[in-house]
C-alpha positions as CSV (number, residue, x, y, z in Angstrom):
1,X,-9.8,11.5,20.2
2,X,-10.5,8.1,21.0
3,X,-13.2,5.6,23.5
4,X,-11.9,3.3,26.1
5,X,-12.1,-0.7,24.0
6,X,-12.5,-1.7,27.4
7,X,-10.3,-4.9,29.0
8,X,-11.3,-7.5,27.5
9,X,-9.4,-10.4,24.4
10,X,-8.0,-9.1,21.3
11,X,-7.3,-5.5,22.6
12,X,-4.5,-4.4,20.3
13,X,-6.9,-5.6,17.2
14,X,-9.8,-3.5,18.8
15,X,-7.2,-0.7,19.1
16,X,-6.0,-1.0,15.5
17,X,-8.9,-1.4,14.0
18,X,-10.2,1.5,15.9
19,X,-7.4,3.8,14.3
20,X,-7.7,2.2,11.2
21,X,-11.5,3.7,10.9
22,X,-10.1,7.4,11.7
23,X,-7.5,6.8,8.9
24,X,-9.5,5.2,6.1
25,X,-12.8,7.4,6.4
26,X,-10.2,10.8,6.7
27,X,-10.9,11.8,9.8
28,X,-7.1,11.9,10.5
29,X,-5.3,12.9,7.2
30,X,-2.3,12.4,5.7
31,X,1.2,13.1,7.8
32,X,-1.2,14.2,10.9
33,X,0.9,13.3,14.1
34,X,-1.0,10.7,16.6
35,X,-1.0,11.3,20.2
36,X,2.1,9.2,21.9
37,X,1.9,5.7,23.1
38,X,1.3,7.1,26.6
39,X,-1.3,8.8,25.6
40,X,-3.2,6.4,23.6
41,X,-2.6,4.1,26.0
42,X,-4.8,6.6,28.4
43,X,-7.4,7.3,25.7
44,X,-8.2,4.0,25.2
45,X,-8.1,2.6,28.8
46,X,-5.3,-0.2,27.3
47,X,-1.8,-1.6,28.2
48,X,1.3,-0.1,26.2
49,X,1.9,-3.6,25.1
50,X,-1.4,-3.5,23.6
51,X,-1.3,-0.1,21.8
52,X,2.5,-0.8,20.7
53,X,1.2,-4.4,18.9
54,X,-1.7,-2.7,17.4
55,X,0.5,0.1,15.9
56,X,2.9,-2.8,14.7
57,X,-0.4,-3.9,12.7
58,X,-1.2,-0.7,11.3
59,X,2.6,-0.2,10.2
60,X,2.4,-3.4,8.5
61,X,-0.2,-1.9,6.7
62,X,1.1,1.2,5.5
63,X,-1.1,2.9,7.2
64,X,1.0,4.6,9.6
65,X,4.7,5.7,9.8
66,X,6.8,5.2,13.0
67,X,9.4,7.6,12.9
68,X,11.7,7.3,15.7
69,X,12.8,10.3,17.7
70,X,9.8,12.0,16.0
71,X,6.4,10.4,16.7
72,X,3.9,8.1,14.9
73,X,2.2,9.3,11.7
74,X,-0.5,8.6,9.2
75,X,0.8,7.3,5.8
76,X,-0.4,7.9,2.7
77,X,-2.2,5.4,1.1
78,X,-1.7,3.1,-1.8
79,X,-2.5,0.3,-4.3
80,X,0.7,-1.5,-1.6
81,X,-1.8,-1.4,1.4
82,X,-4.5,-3.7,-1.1
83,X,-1.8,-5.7,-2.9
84,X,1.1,-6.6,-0.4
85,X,-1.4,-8.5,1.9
86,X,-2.3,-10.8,-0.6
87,X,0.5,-11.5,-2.3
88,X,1.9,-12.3,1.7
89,X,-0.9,-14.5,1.4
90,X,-0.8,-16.1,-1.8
91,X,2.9,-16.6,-1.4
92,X,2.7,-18.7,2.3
93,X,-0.4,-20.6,2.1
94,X,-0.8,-21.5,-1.8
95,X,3.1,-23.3,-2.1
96,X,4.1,-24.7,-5.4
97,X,0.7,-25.3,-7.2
98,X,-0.1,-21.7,-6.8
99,X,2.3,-21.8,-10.1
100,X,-0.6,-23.0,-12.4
101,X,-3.2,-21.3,-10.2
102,X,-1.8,-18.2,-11.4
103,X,-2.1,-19.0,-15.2
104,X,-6.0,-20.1,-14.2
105,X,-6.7,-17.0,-12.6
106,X,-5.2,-15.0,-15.7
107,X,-7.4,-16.9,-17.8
108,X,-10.4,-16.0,-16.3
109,X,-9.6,-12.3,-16.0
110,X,-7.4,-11.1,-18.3
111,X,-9.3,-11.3,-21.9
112,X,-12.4,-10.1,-20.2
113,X,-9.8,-6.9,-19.4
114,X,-8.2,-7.0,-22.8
115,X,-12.2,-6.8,-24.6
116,X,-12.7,-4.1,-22.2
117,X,-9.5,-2.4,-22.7
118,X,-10.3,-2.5,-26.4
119,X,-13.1,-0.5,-25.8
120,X,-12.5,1.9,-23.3
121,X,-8.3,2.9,-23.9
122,X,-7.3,6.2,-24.9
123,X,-4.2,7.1,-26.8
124,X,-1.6,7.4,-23.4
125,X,-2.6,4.0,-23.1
126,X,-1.6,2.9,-26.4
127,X,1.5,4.8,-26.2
128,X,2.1,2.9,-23.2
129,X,1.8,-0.6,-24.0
130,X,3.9,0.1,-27.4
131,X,6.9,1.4,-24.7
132,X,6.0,-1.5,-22.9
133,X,6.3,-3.8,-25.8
134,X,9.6,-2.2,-27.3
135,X,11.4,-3.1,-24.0
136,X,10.0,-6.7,-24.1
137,X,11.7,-6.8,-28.2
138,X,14.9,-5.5,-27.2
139,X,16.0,-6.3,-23.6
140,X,18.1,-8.9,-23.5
141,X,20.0,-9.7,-20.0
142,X,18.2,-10.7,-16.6
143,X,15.1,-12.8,-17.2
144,X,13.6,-11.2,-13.6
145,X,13.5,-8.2,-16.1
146,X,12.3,-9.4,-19.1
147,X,9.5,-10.5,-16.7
148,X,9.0,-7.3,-15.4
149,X,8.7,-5.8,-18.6
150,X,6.3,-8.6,-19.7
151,X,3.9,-8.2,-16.6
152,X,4.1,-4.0,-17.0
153,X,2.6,-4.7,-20.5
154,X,-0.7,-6.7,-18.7
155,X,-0.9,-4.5,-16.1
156,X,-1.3,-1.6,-18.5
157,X,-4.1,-3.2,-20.2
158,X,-5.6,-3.7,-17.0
159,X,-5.3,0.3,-16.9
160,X,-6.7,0.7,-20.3
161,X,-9.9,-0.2,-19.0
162,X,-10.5,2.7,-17.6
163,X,-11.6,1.2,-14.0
164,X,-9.7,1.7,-11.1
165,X,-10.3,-1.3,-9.3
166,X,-8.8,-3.7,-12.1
167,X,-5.0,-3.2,-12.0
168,X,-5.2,-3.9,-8.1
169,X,-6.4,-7.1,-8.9
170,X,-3.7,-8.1,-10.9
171,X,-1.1,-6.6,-9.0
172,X,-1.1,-9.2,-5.9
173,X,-1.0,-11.9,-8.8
174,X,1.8,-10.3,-11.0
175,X,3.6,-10.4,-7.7
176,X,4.8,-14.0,-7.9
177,X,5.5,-13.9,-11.5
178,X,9.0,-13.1,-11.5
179,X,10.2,-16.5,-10.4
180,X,7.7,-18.1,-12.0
181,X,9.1,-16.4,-15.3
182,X,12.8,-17.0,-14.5
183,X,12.2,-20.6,-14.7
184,X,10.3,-20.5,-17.6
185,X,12.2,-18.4,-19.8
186,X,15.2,-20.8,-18.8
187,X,13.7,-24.0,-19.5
188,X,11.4,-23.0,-22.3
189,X,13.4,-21.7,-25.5
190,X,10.9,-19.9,-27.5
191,X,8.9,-18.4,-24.2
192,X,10.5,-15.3,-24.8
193,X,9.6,-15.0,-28.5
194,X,5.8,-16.5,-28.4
195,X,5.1,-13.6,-25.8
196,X,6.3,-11.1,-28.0
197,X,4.2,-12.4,-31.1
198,X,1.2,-12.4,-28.4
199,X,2.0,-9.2,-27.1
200,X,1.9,-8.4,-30.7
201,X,-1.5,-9.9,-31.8
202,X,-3.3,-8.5,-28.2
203,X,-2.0,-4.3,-28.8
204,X,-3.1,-4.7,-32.6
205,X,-7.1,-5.8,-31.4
206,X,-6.9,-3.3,-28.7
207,X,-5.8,-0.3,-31.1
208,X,-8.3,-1.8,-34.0
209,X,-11.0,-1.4,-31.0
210,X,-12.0,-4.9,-31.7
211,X,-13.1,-6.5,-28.1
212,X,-13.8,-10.0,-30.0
213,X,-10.7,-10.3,-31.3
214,X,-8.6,-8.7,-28.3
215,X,-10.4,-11.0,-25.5
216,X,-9.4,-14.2,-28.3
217,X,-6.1,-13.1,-28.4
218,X,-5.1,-12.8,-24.9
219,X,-7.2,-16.2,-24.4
220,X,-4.4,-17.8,-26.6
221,X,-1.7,-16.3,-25.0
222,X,-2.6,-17.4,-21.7
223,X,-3.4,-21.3,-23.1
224,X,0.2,-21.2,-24.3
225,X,1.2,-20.0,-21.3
226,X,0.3,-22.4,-19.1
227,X,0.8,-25.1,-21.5
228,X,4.9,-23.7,-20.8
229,X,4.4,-23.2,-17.0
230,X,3.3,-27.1,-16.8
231,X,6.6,-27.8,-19.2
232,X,8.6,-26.1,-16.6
233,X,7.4,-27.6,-13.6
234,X,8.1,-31.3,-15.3
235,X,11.7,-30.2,-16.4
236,X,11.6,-28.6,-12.5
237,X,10.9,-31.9,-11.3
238,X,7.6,-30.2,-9.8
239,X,4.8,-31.9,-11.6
240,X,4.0,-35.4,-13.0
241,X,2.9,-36.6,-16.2
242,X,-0.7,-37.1,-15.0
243,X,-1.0,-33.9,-13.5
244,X,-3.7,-30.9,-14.7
């Protein structure tokens, strides 16, 4: 099944990536078993240390399942194998400024997504972000959920564009909302309510199939937004006066 990688640096990334080619182009498919650690060790002319740290890599990946007492097999793959990386990434390399870098990002992206959404959403979409929208209105309890509920309603527009690609770039993002959130929605009194009137004003454009007035919309939200991310992080004790 597989080539020798030879003896040389790096050998458990050779091996993994080797696997990871057989896995992502289908050559192996879903819940097929993969020869033993023995045997790959044999196939491709390595160390067992190397072939059990390059199937620690692909298991961080979700691209295989180690099922002990049963064998090693290949996963199914999903939006998590594009998304948990990056958030991982996001979260222990950006540090506390990544706070308003997330609000930046959003206001690059989103009202591009919310014109588009305006355009190309069908009615299971609309249906959607109303549920979404009703939960946001009439939750009241754990902010972590109110946030929840709050970044299901942009990720759902994100759908609504009809591209498949578009959600997964949000999802990394929406990842390290929830504390973000939490703090704002407890230091900022009327967070709660001015994303509910937003909410609001952004699902009316999009059902009106007005892409001007959706991308405007969500461009406000996202002002105000940050404007009460910055507010946090100063009652936080996390950003001066001077500061962006």
């Amino acid at each position: 099944m597989f080539k020798s990688v030879g003896n040389r640096e790096l050998l458990s990334k050779k091996v993994a990536t080797e696997i990871e080619k057989t896995i992502i182009t289908k050559k192996l498919e879903v819940g097929f078993k993969l020869p033993s650690e023995l045997e790959l060790c044999k196939q491709f002319g390595v160390s067992r240390t190397a072939v059990r740290e390059a199937l620690s890599m692909l298991n961080a990946m979700g691209l295989i399942s180690i099922e002990k007492g049963r064998g090693i097999f290949v996963a199914q793959i999903s939006s998590k194998n594009v998304t948990g990386p990056m958030h991982s990434y996001l979260f222990n390399r950006v540090g506390v400024p990544y706070v308003l870098d997330v609000i930046d990002a959003r206001l690059i992206i989103e009202p591009e997504f919310a014109r588009i959404a305006a355009i190309n959403h069908n009615d299971e979409d609309i249906k959607l972000l109303e549920e979404d929208l009703k939960k946001l209105i009439s939750y009241e309890g754990d902010p972590k959920i109110i946030a929840g509920y709050d970044m299901n309603f942009h990720i759902d527009i994100a759908k609504a564009t009809r591209n498949n690609l578009l959600p997964l770039v949000l999802k990394p993002i929406f990842k390290l909302m929830p504390d973000i959130k939490e703090k704002i929605l407890s230091d900022i009194p009327n967070a709660i309510e001015s994303a509910i009137v937003w909410h609001r004003k952004i699902l009316d454009a999009i059902i009106a199939k007005d892409p001007h007035r959706a991308y405007e919309e969500m461009k406000h939200h996202l002002v105000i937004a940050h404007e009460h991310a910055k507010e946090m992080l100063r009652i936080e004790g996390m950003l001066k006066g001077g500061e962006k």
